[in-house]
DRENTORKOL-3810 file (N, C-alpha, C; in nm, 4 decimals):
REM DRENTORKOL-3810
@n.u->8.9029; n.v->7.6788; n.w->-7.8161; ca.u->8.7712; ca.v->7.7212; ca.w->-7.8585; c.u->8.6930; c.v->7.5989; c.w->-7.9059
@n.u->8.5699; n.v->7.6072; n.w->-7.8916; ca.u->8.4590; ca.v->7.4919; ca.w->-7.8923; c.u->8.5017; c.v->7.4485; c.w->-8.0659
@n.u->8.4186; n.v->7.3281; n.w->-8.1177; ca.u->8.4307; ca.v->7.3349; ca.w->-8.2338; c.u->8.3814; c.v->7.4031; c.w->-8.3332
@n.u->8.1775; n.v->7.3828; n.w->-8.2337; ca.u->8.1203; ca.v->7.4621; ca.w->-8.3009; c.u->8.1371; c.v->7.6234; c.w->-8.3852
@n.u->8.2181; n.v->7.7162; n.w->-8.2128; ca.u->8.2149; ca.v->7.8154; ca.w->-8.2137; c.u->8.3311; c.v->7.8378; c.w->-8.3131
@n.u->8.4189; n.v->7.7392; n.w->-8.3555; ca.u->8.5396; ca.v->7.7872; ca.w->-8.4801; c.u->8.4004; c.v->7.7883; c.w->-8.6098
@n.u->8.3669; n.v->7.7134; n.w->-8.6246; ca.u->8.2867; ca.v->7.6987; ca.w->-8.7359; c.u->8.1882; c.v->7.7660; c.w->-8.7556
@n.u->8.1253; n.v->7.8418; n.w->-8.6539; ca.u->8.0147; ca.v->7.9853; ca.w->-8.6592; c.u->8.1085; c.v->8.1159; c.w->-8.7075
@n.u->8.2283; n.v->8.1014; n.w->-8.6714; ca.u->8.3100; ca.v->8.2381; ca.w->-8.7437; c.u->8.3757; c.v->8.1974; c.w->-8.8004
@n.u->8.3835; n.v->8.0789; n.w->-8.8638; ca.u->8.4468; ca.v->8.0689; ca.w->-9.0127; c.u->8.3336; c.v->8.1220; c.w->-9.1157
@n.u->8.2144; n.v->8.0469; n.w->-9.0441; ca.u->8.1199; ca.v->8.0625; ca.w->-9.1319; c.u->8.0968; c.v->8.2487; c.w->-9.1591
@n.u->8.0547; n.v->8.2795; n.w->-9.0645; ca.u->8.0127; ca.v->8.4426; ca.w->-9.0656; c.u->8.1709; c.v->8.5021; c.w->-9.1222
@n.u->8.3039; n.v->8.4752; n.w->-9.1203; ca.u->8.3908; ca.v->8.5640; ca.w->-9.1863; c.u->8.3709; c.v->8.5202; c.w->-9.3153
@n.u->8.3366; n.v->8.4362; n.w->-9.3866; ca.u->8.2951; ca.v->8.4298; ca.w->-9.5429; c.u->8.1514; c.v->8.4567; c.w->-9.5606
@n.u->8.0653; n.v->8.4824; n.w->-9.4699; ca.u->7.9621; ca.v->8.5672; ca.w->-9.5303; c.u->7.9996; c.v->8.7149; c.w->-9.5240
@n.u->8.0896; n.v->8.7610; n.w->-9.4668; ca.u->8.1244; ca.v->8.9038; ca.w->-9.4975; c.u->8.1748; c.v->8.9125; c.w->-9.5373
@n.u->8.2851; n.v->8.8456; n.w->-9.6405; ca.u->8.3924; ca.v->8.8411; ca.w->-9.7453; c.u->8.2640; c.v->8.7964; c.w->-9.8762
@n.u->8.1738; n.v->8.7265; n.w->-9.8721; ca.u->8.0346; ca.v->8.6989; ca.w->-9.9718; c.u->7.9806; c.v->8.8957; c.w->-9.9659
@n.u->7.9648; n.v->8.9121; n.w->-9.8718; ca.u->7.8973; ca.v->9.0459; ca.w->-9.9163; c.u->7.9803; c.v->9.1593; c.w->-9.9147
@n.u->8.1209; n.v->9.1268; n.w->-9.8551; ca.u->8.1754; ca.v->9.3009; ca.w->-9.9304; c.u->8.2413; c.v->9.2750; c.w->-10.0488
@n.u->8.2021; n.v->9.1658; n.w->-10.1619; ca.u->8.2535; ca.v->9.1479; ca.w->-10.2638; c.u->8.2014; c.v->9.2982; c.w->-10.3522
@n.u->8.3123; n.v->9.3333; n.w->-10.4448; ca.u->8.2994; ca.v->9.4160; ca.w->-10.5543; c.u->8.1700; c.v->9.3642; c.w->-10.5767
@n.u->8.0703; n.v->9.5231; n.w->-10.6376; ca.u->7.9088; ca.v->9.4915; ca.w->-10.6936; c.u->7.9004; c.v->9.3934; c.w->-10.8285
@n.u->7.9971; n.v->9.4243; n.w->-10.9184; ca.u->7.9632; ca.v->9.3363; ca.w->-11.0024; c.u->7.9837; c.v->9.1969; c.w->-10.9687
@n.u->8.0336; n.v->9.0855; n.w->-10.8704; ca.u->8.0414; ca.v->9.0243; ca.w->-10.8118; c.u->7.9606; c.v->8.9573; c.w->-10.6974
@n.u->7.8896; n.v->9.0897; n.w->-10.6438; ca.u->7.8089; ca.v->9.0694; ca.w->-10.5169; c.u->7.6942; c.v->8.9593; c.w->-10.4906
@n.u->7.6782; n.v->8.8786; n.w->-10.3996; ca.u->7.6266; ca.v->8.7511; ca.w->-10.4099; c.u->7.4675; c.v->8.8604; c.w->-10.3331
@n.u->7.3662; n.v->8.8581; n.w->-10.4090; ca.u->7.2668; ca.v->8.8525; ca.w->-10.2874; c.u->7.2674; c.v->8.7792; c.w->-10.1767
@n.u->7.1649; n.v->8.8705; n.w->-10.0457; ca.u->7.1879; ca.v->8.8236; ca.w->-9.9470; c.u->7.0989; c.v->8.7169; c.w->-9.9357
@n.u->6.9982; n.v->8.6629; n.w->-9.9958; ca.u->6.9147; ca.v->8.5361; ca.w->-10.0163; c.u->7.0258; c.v->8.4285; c.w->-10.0243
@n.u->7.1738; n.v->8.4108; n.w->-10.1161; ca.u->7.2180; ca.v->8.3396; ca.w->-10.0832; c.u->7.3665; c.v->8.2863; c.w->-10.0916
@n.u->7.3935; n.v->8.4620; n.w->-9.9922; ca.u->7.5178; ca.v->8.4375; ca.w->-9.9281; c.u->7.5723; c.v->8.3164; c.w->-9.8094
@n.u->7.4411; n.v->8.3228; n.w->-9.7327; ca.u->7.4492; ca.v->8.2572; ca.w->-9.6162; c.u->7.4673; c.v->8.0933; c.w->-9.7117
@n.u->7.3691; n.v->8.0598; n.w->-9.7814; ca.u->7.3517; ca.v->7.9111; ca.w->-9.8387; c.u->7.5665; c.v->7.9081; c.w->-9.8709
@n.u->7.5986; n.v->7.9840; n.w->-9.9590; ca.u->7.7306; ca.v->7.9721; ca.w->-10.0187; c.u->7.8121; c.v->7.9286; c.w->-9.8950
@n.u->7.8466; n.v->8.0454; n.w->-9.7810; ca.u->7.9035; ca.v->8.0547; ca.w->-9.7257; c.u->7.9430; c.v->7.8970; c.w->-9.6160
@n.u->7.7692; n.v->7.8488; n.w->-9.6471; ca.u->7.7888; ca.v->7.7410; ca.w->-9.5549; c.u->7.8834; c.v->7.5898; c.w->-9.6479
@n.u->7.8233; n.v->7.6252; n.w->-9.7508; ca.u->7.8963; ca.v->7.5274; ca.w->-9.8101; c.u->8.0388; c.v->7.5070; c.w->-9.8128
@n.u->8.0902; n.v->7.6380; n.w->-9.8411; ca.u->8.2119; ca.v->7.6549; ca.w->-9.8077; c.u->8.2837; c.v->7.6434; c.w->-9.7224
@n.u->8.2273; n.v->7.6466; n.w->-9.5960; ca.u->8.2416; ca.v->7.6118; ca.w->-9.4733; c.u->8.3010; c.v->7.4865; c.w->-9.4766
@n.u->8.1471; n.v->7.3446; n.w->-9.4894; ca.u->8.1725; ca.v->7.2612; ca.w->-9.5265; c.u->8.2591; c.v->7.1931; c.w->-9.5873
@n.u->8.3211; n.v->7.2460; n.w->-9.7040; ca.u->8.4333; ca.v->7.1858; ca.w->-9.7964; c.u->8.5474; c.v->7.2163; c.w->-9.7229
@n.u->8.5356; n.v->7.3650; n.w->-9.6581; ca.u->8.6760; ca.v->7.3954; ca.w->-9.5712; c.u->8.6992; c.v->7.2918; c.w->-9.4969
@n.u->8.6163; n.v->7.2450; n.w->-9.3906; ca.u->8.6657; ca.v->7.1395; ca.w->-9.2868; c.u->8.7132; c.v->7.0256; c.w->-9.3480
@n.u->8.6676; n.v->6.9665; n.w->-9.4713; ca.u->8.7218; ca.v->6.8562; ca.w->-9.5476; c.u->8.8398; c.v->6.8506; c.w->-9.5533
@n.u->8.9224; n.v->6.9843; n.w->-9.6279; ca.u->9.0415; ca.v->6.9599; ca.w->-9.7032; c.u->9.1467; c.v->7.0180; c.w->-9.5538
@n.u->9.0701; n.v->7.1146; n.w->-9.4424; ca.u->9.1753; ca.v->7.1441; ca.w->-9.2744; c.u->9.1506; c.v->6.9938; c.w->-9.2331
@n.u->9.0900; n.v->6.9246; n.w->-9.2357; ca.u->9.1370; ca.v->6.8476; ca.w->-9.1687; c.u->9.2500; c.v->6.7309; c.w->-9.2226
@n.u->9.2920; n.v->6.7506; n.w->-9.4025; ca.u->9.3471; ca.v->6.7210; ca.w->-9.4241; c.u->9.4957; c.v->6.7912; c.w->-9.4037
@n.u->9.5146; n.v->6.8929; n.w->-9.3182; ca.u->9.5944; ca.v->7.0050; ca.w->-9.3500; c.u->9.6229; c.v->7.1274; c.w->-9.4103
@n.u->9.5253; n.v->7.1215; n.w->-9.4662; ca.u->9.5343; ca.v->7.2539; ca.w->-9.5947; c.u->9.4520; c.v->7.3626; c.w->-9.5152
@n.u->9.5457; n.v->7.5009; n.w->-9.5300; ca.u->9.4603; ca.v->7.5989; ca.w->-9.5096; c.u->9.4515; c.v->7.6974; c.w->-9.6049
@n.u->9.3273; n.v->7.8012; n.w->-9.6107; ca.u->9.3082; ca.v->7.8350; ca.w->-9.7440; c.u->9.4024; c.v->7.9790; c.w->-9.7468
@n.u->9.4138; n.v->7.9836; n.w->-9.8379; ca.u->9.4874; ca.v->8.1040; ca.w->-9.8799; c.u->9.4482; c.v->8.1922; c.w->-10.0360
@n.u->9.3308; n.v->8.1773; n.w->-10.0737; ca.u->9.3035; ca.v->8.2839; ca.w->-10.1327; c.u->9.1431; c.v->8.2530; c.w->-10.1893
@n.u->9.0697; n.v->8.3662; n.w->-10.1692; ca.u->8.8854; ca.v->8.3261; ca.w->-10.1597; c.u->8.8570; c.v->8.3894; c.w->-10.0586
@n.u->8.7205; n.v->8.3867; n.w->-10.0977; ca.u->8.6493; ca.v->8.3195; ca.w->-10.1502; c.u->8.6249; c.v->8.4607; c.w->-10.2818
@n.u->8.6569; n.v->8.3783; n.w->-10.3965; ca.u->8.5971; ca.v->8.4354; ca.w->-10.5365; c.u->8.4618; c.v->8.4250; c.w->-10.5374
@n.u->8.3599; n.v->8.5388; n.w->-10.5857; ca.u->8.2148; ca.v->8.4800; ca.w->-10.5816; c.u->8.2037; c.v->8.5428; c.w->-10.7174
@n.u->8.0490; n.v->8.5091; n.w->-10.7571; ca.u->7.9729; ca.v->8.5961; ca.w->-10.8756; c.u->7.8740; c.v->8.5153; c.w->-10.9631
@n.u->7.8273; n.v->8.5556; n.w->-11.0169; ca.u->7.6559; ca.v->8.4801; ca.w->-11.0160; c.u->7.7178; c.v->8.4251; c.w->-11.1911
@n.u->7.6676; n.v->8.3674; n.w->-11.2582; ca.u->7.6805; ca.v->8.2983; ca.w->-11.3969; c.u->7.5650; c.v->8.2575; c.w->-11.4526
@n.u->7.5280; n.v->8.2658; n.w->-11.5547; ca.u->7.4299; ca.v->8.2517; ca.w->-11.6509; c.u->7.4692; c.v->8.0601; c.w->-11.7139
@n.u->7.4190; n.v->8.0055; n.w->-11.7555; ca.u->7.4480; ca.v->7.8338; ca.w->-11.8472; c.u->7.5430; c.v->7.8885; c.w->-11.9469
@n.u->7.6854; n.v->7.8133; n.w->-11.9496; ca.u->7.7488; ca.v->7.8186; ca.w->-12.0743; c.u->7.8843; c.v->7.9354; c.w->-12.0026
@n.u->7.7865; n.v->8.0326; n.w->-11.9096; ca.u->7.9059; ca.v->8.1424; ca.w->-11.8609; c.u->8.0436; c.v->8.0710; c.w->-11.8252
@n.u->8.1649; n.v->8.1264; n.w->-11.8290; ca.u->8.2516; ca.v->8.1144; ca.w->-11.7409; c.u->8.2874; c.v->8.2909; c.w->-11.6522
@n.u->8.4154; n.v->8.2229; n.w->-11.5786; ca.u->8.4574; ca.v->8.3715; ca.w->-11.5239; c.u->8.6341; c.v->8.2952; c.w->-11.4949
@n.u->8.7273; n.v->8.3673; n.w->-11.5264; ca.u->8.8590; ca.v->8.3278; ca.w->-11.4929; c.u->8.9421; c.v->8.4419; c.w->-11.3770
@n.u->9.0152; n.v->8.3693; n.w->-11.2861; ca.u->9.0722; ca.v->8.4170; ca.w->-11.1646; c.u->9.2236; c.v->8.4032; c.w->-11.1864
@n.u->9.3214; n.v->8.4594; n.w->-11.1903; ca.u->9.4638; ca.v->8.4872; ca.w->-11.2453; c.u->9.5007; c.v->8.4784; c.w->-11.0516
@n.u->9.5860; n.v->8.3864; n.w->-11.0306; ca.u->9.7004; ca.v->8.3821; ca.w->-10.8837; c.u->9.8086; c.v->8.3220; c.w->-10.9032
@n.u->9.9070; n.v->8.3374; n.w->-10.8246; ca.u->10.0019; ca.v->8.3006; ca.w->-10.7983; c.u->10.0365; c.v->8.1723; c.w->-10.7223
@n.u->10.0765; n.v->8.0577; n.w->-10.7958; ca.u->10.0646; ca.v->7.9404; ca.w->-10.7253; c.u->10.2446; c.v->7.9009; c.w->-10.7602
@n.u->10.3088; n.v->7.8343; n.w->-10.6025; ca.u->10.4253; ca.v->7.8215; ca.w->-10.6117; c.u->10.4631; c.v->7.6875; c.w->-10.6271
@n.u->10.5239; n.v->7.6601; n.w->-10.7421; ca.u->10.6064; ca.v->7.5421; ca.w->-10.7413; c.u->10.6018; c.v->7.4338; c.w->-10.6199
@n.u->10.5760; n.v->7.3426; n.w->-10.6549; ca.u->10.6267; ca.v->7.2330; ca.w->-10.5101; c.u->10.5341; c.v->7.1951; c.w->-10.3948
@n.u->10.4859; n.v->7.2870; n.w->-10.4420; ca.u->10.3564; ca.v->7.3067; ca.w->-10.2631; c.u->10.1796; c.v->7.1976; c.w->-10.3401
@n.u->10.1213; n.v->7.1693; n.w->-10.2474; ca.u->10.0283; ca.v->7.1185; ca.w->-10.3374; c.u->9.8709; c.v->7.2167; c.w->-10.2958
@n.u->9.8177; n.v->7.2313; n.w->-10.3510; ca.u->9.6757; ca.v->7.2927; ca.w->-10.3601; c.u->9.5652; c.v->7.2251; c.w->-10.3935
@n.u->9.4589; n.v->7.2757; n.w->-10.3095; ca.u->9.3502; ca.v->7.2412; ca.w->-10.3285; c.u->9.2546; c.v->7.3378; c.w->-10.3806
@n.u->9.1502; n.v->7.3305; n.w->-10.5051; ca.u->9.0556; ca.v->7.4947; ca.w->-10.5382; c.u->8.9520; c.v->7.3722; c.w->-10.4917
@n.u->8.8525; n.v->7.4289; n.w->-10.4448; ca.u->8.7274; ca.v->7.4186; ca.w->-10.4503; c.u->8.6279; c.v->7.5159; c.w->-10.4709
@n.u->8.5009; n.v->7.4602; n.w->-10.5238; ca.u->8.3989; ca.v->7.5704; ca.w->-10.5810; c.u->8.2467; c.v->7.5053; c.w->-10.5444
@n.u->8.1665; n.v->7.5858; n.w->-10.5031; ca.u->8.0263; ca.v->7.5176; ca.w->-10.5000; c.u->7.9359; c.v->7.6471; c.w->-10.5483
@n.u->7.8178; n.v->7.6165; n.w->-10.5118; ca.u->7.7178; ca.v->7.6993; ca.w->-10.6413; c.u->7.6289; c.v->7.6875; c.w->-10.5488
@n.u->7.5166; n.v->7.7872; n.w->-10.5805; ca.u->7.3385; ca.v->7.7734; ca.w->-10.4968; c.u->7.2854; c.v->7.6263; c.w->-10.5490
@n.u->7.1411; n.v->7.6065; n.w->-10.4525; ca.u->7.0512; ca.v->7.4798; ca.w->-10.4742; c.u->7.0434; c.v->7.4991; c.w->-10.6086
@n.u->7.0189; n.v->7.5778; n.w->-10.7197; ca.u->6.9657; ca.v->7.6044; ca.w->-10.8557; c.u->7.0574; c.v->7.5895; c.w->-10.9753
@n.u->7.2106; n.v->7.4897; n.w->-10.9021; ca.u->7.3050; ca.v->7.5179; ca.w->-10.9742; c.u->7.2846; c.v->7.3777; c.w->-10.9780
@n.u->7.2696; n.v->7.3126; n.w->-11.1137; ca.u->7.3123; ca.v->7.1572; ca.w->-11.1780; c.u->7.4410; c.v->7.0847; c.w->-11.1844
@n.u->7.5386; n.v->7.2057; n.w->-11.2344; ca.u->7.6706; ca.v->7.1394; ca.w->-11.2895; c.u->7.7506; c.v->7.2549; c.w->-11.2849
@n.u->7.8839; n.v->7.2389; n.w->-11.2041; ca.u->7.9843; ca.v->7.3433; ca.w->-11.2651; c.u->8.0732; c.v->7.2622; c.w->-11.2248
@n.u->8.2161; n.v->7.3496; n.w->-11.3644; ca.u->8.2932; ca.v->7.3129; ca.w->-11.3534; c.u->8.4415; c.v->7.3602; c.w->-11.3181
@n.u->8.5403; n.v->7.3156; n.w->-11.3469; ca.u->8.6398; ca.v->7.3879; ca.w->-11.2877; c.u->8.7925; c.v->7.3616; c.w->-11.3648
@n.u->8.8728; n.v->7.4743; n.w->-11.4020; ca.u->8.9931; ca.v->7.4217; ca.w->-11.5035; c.u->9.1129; c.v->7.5215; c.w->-11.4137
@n.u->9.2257; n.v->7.4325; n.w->-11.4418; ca.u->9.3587; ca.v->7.5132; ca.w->-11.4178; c.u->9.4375; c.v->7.5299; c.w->-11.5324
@n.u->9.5237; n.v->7.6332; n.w->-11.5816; ca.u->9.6101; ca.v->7.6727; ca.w->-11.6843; c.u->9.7119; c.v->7.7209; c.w->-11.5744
@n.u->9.7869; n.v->7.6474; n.w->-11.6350; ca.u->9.9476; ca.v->7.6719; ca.w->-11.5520; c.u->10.0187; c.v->7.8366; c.w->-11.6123
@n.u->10.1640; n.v->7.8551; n.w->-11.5575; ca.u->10.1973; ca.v->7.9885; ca.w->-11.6898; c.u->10.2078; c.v->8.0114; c.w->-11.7906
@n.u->10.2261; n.v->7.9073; n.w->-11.8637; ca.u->10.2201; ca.v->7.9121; ca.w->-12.0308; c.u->10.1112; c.v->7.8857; c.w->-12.1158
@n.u->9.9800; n.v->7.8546; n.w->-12.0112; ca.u->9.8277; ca.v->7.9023; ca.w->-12.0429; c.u->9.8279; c.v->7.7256; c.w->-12.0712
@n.u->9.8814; n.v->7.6507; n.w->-12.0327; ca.u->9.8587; ca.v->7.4818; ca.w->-12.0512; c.u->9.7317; c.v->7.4441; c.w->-11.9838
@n.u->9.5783; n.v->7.3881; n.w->-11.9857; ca.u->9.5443; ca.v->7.2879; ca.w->-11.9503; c.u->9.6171; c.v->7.2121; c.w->-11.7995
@n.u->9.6257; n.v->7.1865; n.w->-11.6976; ca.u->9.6942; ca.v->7.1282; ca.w->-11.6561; c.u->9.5963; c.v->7.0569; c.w->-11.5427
@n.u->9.4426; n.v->7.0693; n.w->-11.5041; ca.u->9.3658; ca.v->7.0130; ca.w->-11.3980; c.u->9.1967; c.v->7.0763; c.w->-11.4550
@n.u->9.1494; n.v->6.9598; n.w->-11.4297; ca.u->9.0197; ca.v->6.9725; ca.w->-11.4180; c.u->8.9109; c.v->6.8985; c.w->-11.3707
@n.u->8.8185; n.v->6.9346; n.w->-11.3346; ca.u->8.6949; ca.v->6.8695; ca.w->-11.2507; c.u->8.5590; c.v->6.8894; c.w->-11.3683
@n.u->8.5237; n.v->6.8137; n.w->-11.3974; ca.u->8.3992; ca.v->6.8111; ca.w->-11.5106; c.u->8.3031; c.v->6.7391; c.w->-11.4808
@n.u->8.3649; n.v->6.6846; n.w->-11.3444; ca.u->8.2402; ca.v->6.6044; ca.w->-11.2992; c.u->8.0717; c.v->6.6587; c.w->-11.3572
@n.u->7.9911; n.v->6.5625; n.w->-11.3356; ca.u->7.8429; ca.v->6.6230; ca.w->-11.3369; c.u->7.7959; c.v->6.6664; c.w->-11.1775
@n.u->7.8471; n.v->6.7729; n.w->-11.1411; ca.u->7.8187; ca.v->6.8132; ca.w->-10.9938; c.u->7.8718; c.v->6.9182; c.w->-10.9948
@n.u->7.8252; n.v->6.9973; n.w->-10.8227; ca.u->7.7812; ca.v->7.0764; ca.w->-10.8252; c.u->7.9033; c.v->7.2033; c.w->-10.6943
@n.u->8.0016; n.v->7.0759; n.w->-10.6559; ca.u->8.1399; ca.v->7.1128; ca.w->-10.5848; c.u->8.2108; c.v->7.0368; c.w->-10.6444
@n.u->8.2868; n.v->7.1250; n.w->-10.7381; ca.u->8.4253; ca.v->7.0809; ca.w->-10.8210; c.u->8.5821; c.v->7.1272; c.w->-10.7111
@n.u->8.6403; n.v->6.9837; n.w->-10.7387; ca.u->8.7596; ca.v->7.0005; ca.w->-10.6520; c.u->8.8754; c.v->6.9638; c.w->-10.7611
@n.u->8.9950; n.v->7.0518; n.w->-10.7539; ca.u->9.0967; ca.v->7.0760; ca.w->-10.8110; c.u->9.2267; c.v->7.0126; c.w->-10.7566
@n.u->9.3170; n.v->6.8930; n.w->-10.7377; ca.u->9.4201; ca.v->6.8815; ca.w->-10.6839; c.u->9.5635; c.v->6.9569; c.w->-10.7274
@n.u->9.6233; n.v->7.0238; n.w->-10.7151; ca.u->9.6978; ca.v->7.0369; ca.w->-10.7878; c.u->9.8632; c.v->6.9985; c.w->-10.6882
@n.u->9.9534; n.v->7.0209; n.w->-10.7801; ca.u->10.0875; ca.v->7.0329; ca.w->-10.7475; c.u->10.2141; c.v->7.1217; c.w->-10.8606
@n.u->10.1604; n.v->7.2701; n.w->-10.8613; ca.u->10.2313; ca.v->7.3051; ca.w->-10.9960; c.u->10.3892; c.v->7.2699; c.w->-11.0220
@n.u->10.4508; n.v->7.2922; n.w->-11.1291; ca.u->10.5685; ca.v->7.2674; ca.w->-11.1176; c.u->10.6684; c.v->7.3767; c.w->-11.1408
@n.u->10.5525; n.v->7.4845; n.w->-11.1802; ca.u->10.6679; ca.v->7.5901; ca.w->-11.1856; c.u->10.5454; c.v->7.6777; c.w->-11.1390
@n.u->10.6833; n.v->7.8293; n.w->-11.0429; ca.u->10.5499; ca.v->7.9392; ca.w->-10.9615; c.u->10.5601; c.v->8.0183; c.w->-11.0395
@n.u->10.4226; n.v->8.1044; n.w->-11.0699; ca.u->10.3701; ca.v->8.1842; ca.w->-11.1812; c.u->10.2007; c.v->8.2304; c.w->-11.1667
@n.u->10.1872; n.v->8.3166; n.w->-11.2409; ca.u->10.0578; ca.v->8.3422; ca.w->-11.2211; c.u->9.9872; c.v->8.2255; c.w->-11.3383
@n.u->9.8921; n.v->8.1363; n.w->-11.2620; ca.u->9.7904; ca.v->8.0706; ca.w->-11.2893; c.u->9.6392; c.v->8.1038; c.w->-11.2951
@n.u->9.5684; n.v->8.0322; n.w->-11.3590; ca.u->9.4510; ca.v->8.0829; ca.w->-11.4230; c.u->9.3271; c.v->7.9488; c.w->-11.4121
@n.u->9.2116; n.v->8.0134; n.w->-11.3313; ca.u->9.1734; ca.v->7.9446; ca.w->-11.2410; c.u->9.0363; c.v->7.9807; c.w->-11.3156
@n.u->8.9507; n.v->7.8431; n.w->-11.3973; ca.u->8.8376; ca.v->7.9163; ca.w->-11.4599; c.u->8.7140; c.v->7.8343; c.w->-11.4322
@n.u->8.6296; n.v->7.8897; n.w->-11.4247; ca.u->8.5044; ca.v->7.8220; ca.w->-11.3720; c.u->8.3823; c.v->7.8552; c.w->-11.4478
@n.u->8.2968; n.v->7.6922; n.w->-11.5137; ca.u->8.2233; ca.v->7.7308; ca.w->-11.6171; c.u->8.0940; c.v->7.6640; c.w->-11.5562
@n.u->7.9595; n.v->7.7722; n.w->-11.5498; ca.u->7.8489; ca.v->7.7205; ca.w->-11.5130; c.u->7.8127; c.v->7.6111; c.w->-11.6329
@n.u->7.8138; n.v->7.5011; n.w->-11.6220; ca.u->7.7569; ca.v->7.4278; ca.w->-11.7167; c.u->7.5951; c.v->7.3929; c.w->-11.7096
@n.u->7.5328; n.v->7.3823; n.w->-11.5933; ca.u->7.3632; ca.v->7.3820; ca.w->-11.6023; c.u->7.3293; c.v->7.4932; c.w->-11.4645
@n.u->7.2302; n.v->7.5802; n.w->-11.4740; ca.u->7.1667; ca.v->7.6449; ca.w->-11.4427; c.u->7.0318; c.v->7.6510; c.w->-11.4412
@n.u->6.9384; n.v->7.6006; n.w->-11.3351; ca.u->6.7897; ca.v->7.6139; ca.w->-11.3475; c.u->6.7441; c.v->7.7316; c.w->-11.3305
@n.u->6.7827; n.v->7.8237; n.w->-11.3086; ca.u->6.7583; ca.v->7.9753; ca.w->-11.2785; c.u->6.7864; c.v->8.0933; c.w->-11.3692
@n.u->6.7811; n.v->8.0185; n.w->-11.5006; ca.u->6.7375; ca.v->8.0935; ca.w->-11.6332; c.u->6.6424; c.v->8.2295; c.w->-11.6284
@n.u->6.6359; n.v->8.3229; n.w->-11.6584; ca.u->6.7616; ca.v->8.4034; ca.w->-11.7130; c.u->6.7939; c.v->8.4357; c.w->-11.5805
@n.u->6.8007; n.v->8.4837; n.w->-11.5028; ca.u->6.9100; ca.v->8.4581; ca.w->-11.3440; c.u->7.0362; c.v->8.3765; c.w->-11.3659
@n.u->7.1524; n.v->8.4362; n.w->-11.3151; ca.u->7.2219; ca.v->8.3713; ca.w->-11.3016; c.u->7.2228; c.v->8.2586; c.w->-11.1858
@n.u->7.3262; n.v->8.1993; n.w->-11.1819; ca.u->7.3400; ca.v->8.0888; ca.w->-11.0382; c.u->7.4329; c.v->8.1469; c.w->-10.9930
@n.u->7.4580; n.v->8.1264; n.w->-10.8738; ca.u->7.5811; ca.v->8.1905; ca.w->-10.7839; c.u->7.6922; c.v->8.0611; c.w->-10.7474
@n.u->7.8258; n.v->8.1348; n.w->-10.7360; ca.u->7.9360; ca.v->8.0376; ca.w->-10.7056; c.u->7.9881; c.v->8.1090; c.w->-10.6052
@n.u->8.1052; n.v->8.0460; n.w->-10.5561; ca.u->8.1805; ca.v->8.0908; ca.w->-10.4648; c.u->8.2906; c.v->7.9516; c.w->-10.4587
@n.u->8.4638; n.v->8.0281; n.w->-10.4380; ca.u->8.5491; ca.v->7.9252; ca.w->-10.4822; c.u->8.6556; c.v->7.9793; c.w->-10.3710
@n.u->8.7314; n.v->7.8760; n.w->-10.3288; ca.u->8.8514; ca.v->7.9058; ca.w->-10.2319; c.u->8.9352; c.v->7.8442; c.w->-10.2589
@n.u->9.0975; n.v->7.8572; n.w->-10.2657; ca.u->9.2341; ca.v->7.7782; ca.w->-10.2638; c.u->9.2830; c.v->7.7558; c.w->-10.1333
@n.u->9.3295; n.v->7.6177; n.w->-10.1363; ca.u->9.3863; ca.v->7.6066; ca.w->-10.0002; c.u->9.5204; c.v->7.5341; c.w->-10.0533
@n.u->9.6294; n.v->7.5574; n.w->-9.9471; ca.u->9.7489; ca.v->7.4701; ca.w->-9.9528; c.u->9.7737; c.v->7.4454; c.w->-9.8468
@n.u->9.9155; n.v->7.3352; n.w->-9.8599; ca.u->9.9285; ca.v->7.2718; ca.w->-9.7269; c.u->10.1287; c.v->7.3203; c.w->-9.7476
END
């Protein structure tokens, strides 16, 4: 299959995973498509490093200061990648991992706007995957995110 044509239905299967998200979650359709592409984008980064994703895309809009936390199962040994990006109106977000015993163990605080997560846990358990809008120009509106895990 062409390249393009992998990347038109990567793209369109995460805009329909963007819109049959649970309502409290639900990304308007103004800018599902923007998310979806980004995501896209970051996908080809980390496949062409090998990694394919395996759980995402998490979405849901955030207010400045909001977070939202995602509980998965990440196995020992294997290494992972989270990535997260946000609409044009999003300044800064960020991104934290807590291993099983709720440790701190990865974070992206960059001042930007696709936070990337390396990880390599050391023990498998449900992990805790949290993401904090830190600037938002779209007061009182939230900003929208959308986040995917990949491993290799």
């Amino acid at each position: 299959m062409r390249g393009w044509v992998k990347r038109a239905c990567a793209a369109f299967a995460i805009l329909a995973i963007l819109a049959g998200a649970p309502a409290a979650a639900q990304v308007p359709p103004e800018f599902q498509r923007e998310l979806s592409q980004r995501l896209a984008e970051a996908g080809r980064i980390v496949g062409d490093g090998g990694y394919m994703r395996v759980a995402g895309p998490f979405a849901g809009g955030l207010a400045p200061q909001q977070s939202r936390r995602y509980t998965l199962t990440l196995r020992a040994g294997q290494d992972y990648r989270v990535i997260a990006v946000c609409d044009s109106r999003c300044g800064d977000i960020d991104l934290r991992l807590y291993d099983v015993n709720g440790n701190q163990v990865a974070q992206d605080v960059l001042n930007d706007n696709v936070p990337t997560l390396a990880i390599h846990p050391t023990a498998t358990g449900a992990h805790t995957i949290e993401i904090d809008m830190y600037q938002c120009m779209a007061t009182p509106d939230p900003c929208w995110y959308a986040l995917n895990v990949y491993t290799r």
